[in-house]
C-alpha positions, 0 to 999 in steps of 0.5 A: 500500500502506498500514501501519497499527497493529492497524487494519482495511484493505480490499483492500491486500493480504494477503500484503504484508509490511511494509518491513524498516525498519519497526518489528516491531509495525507490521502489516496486518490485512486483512478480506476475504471470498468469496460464492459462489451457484449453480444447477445442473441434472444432465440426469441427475437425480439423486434426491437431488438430489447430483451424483456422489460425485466432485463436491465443488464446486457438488454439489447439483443443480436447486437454489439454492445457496451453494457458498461463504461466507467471511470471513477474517482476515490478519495480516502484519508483516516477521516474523510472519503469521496467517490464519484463515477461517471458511467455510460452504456446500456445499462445506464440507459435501462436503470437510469430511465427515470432520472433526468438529464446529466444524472443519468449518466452518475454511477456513484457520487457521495462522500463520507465521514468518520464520526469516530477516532477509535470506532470504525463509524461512517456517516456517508451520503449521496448516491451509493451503491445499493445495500441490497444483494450480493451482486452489482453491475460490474460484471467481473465481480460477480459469479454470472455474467448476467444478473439474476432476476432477484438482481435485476428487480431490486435496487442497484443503487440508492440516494440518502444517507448511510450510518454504517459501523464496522466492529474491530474484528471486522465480523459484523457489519451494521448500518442505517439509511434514509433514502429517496425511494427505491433506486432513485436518485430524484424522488417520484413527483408528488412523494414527501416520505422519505424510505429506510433501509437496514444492514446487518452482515456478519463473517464469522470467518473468511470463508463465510459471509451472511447478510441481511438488508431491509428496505421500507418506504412508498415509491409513489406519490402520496396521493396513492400511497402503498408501503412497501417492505421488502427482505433481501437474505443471502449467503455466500460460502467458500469451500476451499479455494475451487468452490464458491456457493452463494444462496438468496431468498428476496420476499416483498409485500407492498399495500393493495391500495392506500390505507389498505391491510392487505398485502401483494407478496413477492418472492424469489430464491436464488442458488448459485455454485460455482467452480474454479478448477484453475486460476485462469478458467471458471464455471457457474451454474444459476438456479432461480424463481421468482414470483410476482403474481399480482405484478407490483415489480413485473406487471404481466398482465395475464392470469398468473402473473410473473412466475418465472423459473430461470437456468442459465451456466456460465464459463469465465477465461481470465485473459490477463489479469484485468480483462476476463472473456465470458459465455453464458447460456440462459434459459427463462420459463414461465407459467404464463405466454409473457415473452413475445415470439414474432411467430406465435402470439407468445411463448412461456420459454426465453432462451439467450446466449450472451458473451462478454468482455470485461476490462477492469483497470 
């Protein structure tokens, strides 16, 4: 690890703090960036060429494309910390729909304060990355190439204030949030309540990690209120240096009407397990389902809903060292004919075949 004054460095790690014996004024700022190209075919064919509505990640279909692009700025001393990254490319495009103008072009901008000189105690605010998941949309960390469905219909990023404390064994780790809404950065029109999220995640070693996240708050205006509450638990466990198995149970419910009692659920479970036989080469197997029948995340329109069952394996080449080439296969079955075919009048069956490079540097 390196320190330096108002420098430049590569790779030296950009949550490091500075030793507490440091001066205030001694920092790191990193510079870092993510690539992310993609071709992916929809056996479906859809033509517009947008996978479904569901997709936000790798969502254009038979067509070369740049899923992710973005650089990144981070500041870190033993008191104060700042990030701020822009970012460009169909992902941006889908998650970032709602926002306006030049904000939909901002992966991550907030800064931070440690409240403490003895206790690892932040106060950060801004937009941050999301306390929900085990994934992300930079692709390279995470065990799949695309993102499961649990991923893809919960917040990837949040805007408000996070109060965030590390114990010194650096076990558990617990925070607090005020947010705008659920993945926004400006709230919907005509909405003054704010949302809240819990965190708690515990590693009672270094080959296990538990977590559990909560959200709480209404994403619509107020003259249409409904609460809704939602419950992320995952897993993720090492079984030696060949063997990675991450396991995650989503469950949502949210009013049927203002002022109401009764309750719309939501749920979805996730298992994946993946293999590393060598360090240049990986596979990953996904199982998952998800059932949203009275559509408050996937409105389908039809009898059943989204009751959706998802398969998909994946095989990771490591290039060199920051540039990683992936393939995956993915198949998508539903109870309902909720994905267009241009030669039925729909099909229950969505197979795609997606293959990615990924740059970090």
């Amino acid at each position: 690890m390196k320190y330096i004054v108002l420098g430049i460095t590569l790779f030296t790690g950009a949550g490091a703090m500075a030793q507490d014996t440091l001066p205030a004024k001694m920092g790191n700022l990193d510079i870092s960036g993510y690539f992310e190209g993609y071709y992916s075919y929809d056996f479906n064919k859809p033509v517009n060429n947008t996978k479904p509505g569901f997709i936000y990640s790798h969502s254009r279909n038979n067509e070369i494309n740049l899923n992710l692009g973005m650089i990144k700025a981070a500041y870190t001393n033993d008191r104060l910390r700042a990030n701020l990254s822009l970012a460009t490319g169909t992902y941006m495009n889908a998650n970032y729909a709602a926002e306006p103008g030049v904000l939909k072009n901002i992966y991550e901008a907030n800064a931070g304060v440690k409240l403490s000189a003895k206790s690892n105690l932040w106060l950060d605010a801004g937009i941050l990355p999301s306390h929900i998941g085990w994934e992300s949309a930079i692709g390279k960390d995470c065990p799949t190439l695309s993102r499961s469905l649990a991923a893809e219909n919960s917040p990837y990023f949040e805007t408000g204030v996070k109060l965030g404390y590390t114990s010194r064994n650096e076990k558990w780790y617990l925070s607090a949030l005020v947010l705008n809404g659920w993945q926004r950065i400006q709230r919907v029109d005509g909405n003054t309540t704010p949302a809240f999220g819990t965190q708690v995640t515990f590693k009672p070693n270094s080959t296990v990690t538990l977590n559990s996240s909560t959200f709480i708050g209404n994403d619509k205006p107020d003259s249409v209120r409904q609460m809704r509450y939602f419950h992320d638990l995952y897993g993720i466990f090492q079984a030696g240096t060949k063997w990675t198995i991450v396991a995650g149970f989503d469950l949502g419910a949210e009013q049927k009407a203002k002022g109401a009692s009764d309750m719309n659920t939501w749920y979805t479970p996730v298992l994946i397990v993946k293999y590393t036989p060598v360090t240049k080469l990986s596979m990953a197997a996904r199982g998952e389902y998800y059932n949203d029948e009275h559509g408050v995340i996937i409105a389908t329109g039809t009898p059943n809903g989204f009751k959706t069952w998802g398969y998909s394996a994946n095989i990771d080449y490591n290039i060199m060292g920051k540039a990683m080439w992936r393939l995956e296969v993915r198949n998508l079955n539903s109870k309902d004919l909720i994905f267009t075919d241009p030669d039925t009048k729909g099909t229950r069956n969505n197979l795609a075949i997606t293959t990615a490079l990924t740059i970090g540097f």
